[in-house]
C-alpha positions as a printed Julia matrix, in Angstrom:
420×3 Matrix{Float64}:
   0.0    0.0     0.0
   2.51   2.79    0.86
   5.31   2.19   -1.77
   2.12   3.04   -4.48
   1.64   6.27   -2.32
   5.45   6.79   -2.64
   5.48   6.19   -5.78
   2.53   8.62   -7.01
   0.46   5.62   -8.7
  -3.27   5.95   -8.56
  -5.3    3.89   -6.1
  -8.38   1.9    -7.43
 -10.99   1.34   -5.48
 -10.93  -2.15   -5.7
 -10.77  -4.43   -2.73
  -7.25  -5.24   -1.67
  -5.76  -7.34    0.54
  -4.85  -5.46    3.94
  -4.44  -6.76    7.59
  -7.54  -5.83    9.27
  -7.38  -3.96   12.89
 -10.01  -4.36   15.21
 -10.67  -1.98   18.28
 -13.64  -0.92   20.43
 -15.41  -2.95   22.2
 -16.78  -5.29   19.95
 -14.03  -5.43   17.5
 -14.89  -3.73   14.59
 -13.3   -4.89   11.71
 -11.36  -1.16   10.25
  -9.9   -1.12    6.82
  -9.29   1.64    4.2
 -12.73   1.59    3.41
 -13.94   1.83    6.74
 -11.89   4.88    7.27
 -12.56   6.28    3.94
 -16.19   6.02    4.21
 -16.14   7.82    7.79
 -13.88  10.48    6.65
 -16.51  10.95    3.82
 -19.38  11.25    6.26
 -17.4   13.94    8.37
 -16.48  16.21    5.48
 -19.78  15.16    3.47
 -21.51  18.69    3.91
 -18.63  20.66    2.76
 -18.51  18.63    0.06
 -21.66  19.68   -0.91
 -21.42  23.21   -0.2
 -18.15  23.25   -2.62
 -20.35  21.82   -4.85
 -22.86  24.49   -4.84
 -20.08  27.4    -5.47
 -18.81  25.06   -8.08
 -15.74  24.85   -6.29
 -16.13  21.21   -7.31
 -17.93  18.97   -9.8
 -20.85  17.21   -9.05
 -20.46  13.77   -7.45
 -17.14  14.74   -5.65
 -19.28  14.7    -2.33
 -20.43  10.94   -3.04
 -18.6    8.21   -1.57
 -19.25   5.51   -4.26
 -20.22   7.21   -7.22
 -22.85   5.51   -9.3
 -24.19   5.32  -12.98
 -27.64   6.04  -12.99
 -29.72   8.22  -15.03
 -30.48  10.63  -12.31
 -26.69  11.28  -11.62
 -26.31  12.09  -14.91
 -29.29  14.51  -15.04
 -27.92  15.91  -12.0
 -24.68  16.12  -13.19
 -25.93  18.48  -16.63
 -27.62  20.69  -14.35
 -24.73  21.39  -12.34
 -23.15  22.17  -15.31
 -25.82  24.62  -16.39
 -25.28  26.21  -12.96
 -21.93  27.01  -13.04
 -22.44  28.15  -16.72
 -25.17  30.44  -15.63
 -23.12  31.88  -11.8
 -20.37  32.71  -14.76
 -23.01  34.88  -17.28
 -24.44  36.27  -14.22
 -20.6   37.25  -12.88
 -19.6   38.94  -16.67
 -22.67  40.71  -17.01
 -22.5   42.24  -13.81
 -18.62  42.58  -14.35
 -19.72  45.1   -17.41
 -22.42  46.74  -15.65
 -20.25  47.92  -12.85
 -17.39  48.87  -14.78
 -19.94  50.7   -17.81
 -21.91  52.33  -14.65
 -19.77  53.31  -11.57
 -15.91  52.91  -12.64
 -16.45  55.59  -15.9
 -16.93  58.48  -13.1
 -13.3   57.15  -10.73
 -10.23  58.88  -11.32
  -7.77  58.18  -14.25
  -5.39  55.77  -12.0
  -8.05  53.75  -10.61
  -9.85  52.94  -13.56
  -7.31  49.8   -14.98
  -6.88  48.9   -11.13
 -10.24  47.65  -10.93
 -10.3   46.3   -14.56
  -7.62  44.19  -13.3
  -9.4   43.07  -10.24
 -12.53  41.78  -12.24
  -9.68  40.63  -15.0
  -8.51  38.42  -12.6
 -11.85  37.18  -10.49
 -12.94  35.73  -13.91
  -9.93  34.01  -14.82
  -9.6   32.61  -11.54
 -13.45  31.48  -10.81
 -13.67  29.99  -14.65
 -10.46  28.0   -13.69
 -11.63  26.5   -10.62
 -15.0   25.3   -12.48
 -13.78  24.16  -15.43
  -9.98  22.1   -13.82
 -13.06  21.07  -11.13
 -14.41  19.25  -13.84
 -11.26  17.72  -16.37
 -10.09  16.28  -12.62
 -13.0   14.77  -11.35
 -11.41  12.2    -9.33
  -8.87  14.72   -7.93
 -10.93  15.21   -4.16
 -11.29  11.47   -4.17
  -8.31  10.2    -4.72
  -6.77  12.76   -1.94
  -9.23  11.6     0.87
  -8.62   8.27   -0.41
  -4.86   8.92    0.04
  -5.26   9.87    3.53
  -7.37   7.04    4.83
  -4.76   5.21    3.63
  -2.33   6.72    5.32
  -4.47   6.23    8.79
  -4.52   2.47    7.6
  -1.0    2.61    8.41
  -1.09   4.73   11.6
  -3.61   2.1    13.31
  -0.75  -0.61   13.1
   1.1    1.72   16.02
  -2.03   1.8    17.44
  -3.05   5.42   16.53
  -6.85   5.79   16.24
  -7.56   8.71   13.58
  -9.89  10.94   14.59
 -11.79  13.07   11.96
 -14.06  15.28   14.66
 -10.96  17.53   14.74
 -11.2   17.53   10.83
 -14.85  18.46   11.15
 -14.08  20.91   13.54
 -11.51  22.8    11.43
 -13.58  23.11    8.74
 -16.71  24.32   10.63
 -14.48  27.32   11.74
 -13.55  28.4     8.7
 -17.0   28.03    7.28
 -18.42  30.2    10.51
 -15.56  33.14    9.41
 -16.32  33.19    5.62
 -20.5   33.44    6.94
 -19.37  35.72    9.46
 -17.45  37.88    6.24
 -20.83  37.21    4.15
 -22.91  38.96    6.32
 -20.71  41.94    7.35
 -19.95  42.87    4.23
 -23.73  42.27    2.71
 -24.54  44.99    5.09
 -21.81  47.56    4.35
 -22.15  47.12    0.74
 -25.93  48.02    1.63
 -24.83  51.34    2.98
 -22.49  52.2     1.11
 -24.84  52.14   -2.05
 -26.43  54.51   -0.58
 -29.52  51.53    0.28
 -29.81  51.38   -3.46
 -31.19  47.69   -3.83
 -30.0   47.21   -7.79
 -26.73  48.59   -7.39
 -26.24  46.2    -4.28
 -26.72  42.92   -5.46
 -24.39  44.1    -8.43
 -21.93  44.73   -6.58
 -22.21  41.73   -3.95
 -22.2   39.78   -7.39
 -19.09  41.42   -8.57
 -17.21  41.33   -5.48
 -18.6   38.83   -3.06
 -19.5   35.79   -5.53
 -16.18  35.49   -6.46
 -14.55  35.67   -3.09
 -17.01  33.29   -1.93
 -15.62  30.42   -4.1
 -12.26  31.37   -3.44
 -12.81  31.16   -0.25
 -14.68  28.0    -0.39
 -11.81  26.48   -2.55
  -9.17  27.97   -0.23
 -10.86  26.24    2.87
 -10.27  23.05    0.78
  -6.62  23.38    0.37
  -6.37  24.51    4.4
  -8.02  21.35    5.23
  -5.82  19.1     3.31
  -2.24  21.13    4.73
  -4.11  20.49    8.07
  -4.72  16.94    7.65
  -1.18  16.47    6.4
   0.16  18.4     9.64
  -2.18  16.25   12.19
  -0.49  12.86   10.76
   3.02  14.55   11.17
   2.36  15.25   14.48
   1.02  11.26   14.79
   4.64  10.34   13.52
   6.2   12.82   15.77
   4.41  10.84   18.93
   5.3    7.48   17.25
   9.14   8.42   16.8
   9.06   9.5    21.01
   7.4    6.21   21.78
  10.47   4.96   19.96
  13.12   6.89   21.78
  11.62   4.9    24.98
  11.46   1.46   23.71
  14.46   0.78   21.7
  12.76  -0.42   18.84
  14.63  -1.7    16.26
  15.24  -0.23   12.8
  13.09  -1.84   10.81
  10.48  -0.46   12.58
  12.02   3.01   12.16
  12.17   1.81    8.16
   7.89   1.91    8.29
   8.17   5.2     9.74
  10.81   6.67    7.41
   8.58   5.22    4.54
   5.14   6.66    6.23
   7.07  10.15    5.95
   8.38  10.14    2.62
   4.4    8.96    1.33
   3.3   12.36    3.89
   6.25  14.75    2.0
   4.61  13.2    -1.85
   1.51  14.04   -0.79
   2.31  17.14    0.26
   3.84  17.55   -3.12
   0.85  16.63   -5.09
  -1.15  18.86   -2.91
   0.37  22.19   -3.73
   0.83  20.88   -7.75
  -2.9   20.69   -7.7
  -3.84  23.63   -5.99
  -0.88  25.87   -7.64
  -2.36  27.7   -10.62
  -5.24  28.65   -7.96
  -2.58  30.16   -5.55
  -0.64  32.13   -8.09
  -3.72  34.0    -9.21
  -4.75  33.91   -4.98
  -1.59  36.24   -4.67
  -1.97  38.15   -7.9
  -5.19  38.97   -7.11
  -4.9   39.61   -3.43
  -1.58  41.36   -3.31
  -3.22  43.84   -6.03
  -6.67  44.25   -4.54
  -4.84  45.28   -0.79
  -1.73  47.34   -2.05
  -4.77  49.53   -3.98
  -7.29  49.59   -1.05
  -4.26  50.47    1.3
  -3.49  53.08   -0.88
  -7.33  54.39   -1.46
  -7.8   54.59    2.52
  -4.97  56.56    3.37
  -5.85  59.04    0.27
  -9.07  59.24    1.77
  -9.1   58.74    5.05
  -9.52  62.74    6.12
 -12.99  62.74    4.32
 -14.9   61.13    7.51
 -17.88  62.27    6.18
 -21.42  60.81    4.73
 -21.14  57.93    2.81
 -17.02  58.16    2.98
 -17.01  56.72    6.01
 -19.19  53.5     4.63
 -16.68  53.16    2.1
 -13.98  53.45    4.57
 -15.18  50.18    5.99
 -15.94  48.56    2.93
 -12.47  49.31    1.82
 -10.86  47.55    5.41
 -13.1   44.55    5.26
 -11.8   43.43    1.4
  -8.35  44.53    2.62
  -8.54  41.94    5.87
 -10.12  39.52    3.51
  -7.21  39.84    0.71
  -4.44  39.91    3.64
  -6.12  37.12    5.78
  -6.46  34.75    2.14
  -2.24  35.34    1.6
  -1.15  34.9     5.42
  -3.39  31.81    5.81
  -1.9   30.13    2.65
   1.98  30.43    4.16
   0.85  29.51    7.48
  -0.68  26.28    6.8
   2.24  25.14    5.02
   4.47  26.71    7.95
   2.68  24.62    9.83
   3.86  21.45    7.5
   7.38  22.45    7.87
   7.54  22.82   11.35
   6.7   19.23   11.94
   9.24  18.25    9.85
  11.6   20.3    11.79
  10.21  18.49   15.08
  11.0   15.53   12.94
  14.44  16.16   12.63
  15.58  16.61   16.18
  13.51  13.73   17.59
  15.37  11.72   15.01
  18.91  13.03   15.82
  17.76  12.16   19.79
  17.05   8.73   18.66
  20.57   8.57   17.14
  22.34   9.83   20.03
  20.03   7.02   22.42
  19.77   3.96   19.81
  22.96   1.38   19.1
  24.52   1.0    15.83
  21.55  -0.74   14.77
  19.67   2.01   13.33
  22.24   4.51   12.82
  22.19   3.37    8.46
  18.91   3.79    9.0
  18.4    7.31   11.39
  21.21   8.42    8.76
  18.97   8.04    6.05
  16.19   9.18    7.58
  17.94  12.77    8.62
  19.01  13.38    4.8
  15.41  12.73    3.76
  14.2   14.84    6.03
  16.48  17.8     5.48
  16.96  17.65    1.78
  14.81  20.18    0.08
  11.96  18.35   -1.95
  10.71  21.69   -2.93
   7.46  20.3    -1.48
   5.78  23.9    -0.05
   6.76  25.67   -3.83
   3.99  26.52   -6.55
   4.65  26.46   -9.45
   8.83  26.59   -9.05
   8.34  30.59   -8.19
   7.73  30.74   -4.77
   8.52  28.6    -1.28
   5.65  28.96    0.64
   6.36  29.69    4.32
   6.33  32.56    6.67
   9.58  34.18    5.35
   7.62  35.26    2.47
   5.48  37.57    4.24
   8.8   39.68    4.17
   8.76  39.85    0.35
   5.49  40.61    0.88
   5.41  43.51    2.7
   8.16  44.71    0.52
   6.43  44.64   -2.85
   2.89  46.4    -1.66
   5.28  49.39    0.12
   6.67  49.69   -3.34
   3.35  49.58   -4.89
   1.99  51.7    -2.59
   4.47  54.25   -2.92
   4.67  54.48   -6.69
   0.38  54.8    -6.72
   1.14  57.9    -4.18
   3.96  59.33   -6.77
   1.57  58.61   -9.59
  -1.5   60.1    -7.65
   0.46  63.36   -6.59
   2.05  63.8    -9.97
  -1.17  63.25  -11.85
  -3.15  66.08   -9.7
  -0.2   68.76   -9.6
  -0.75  68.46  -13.44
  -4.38  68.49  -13.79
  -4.22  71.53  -11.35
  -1.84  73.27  -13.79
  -3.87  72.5   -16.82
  -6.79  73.8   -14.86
  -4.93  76.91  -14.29
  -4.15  77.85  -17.37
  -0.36  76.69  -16.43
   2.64  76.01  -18.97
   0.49  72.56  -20.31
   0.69  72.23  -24.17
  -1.37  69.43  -26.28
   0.61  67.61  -28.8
């Protein structure tokens, strides 16, 4: 079972031939399916709510997917749906841009072209790679029930209510961020119904299915960062019992399977996290820079869009810093990794020092496991680069800003301003 997770091969779902574990009271009989089907029937409802946001294709949220007539029925109509969210996103795309952007200053006008530039590239993306890798959410749950498969022979019990739980909080933020900004928005439309729901369908739709998406790709980092920290307690057991090294061989296997998944993870969600950052470090470098131009005007509706304006840029900031934190949170289980293993070397005989030896190079080797796309290692230290790049943004839009009113000021004037 693991060298095929090792090795990147797909898994079937065909019955293989596993030692069965038995625990509880009256010795239930656990194998992958077992776990797979449970860890289905914790994350079922999300499922289903990605499906709705076409953050995934329908049947992803089915355990066993079948071949009737009604799942193909089904199946068209979810189809039609995401077809239809996308009309409904252009045309309201053009109607905001046509209607409120023509009146904005010169130098925000391609700013917020961008921004819708990029919300349609990204949310056609997600729908339509939803849909050419059907099997995609499948085959990741069904590599981590797997993976528990293999934990339960060190007698390590998964348990998917903290799985549940993580994903319920997330869920209760982005409702929390639905609501707040539903309201704003209200306001500052100056209660104007139409213009609303345009704008909630320009801005919030989108940001919705990121979001929804996103919360996929946290859950997997934190499933991937629960069964470290399972090793991590195996490997101490190990320091206290002098096991030998072929037992330290299943574990150094079980982590190289946890680093190729990791791998696979980011590959799959990469495309989706270079536009995350485009769009995000754009859409808060330009609402940094609109609030402090317009912060003194704490007046009337300015004060609405004050608030509007801090809400998207949380949102934006919250989306990047989440995305290097999770996979922080990856790496510094692998750094736990490393010392216990270098205590077990110092405490175990000769035994397992080929193996430990091994064990410390695969650890501390750079797979390039955390990187999308080969641009960009995703950890914390990026936030550096980070902050960087939207203080240089920010200060060339305040150069460009104070450049471009000194000279419509002297053209108003009658000032030294010749036409060509």
């Amino acid at each position: 079972m693991l060298p095929s997770i090792v090795r990147g091969s797909r898994i079937k779902r065909k019955s293989q031939k596993i030692r069965p574990f038995f625990f509880g009271p009256v010795g239930q009989h656990i194998t992958v399916d077992v776990l797979e089907t449970d860890l289905y029937r914790v994350v079922q409802h999300f499922l289903l709510l990605s499906v709705f946001f076409v953050a995934l294709p329908y049947g992803a949220h089915q355990y066993m997917p079948t071949n009737r007539s009604s799942d193909h029925f089904l199946l068209f109509l979810h189809i039609v749906w995401c077809i239809c969210i996308y009309i409904c996103l252009v045309f309201a795309v053009y109607g905001e841009y046509t209607q409120t952007l023509m009146s904005l200053p010169t130098i925000q006008k391609p700013l917020y072209f961008a921004e819708y530039l990029i919300y349609l590239i990204h949310i056609f993306h997600i729908a339509f790679m939803g849909y050419l890798a059907r099997d995609k959410c499948r085959r990741f749950l069904r590599t981590i029930a797997e993976f528990d498969l293999a934990l339960m022979s060190f007698g390590k019990k998964p348990k998917y209510q903290r799985l549940k739980s993580f994903i319920g909080a997330h869920l209760f933020l982005i409702f929390i961020f639905l609501i707040t900004t539903a309201v704003v928005d209200y306001f500052y439309r100056d209660c104007v119904v139409a213009s609303s729901i345009r704008s909630l369908t320009v801005y919030l739709l989108p940001n919705l299915i990121l979001c929804v998406s996103l919360v996929q790709y946290y859950t997997l980092l934190y499933a991937i960062a629960q069964r470290s920290i399972r090793l991590n307690e195996i490997l101490h057991e190990e320091i206290s019992r002098q096991k030998c090294s072929r037992t330290l061989q299943r574990i150094r296997l079980l982590y190289s399977a946890l680093q190729v998944f990791t791998k696979d993870v980011n590959s799959a969600f990469a495309p989706s996290m270079v536009l995350v950052y485009v769009g995000s470090f754009s859409n808060a470098s330009v609402n940094l820079f609109l609030i402090y131009k317009y912060v003194d005007d704490i007046q009337g509706v300015a004060v609405w869009w004050i608030l509007y304006s801090v809400i998207w840029t949380i949102l934006h900031i919250t989306k990047m810093f989440l995305i290097l934190f999770y996979n922080y949170d990856v790496q510094r289980q692998k750094n736990s990794t490393i010392l216990i293993i270098n205590e077990i070397g110092r405490t175990q005989n000769k035994e397992v020092e080929e193996t430990v030896t091994h064990f410390v190079l695969q650890l501390t080797i750079n797979t390039r496991t955390n990187v999308v796309c080969g641009v960009a290692e995703l950890n914390l230290s990026f936030i550096t680069t980070l902050l960087m790049a939207m203080s240089t943004v920010f200060i060339f839009l305040l150069q460009y800003d104070i450049t471009y009113e000194a000279l419509t000021l002297t053209h108003s004037t009658g000032g030294p301003i010749r036409n060509n």
